[in-house]
N, C-alpha and C positions, 0 to 999 in steps of 0.2 A: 533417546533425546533427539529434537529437532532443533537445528539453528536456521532462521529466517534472514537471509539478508539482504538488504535492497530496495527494501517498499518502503512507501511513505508519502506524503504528501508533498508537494514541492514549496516554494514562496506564494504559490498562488491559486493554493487547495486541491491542483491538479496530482492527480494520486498515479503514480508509475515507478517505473522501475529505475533507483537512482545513476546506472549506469547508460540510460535510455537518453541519445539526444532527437529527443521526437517532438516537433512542436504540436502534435496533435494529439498528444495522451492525455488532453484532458478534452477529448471527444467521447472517450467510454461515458464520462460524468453526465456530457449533457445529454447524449441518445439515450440513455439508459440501458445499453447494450449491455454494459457491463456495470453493475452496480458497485462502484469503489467504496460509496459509505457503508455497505452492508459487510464487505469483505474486510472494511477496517475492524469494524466491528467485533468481528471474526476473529481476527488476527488478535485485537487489543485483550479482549477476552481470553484466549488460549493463554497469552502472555499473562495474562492477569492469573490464571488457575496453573502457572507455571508449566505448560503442555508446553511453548515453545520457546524459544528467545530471539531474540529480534535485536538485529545489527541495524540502526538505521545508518544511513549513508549520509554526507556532510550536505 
């Protein structure tokens, strides 16, 4: 069993780590360095075929 905690999108689509005060983490999004929808993706699926569970954060 995995427990995911922490990810998620913020107020304003920018996808990081809720304990993260970074005002740049939603630069993965725009370079495409790090693809954030693809990893939701990822994530939302796993969750969906019950692989993981997912704490999101407030």
């Amino acid at each position: 069993q995995v427990n995911v905690f922490g990810f998620g999108a913020d107020s304003r689509g920018n996808w990081h780590h809720y304990w993260e005060n970074n005002r740049y983490a939603g630069e993965f999004r725009k370079t495409g360095v790090h693809d954030a929808d693809f990893e939701a993706r990822i994530i939302d699926m796993l969750a969906k075929s019950s692989k993981i569970e997912v704490f999101r954060g407030n």
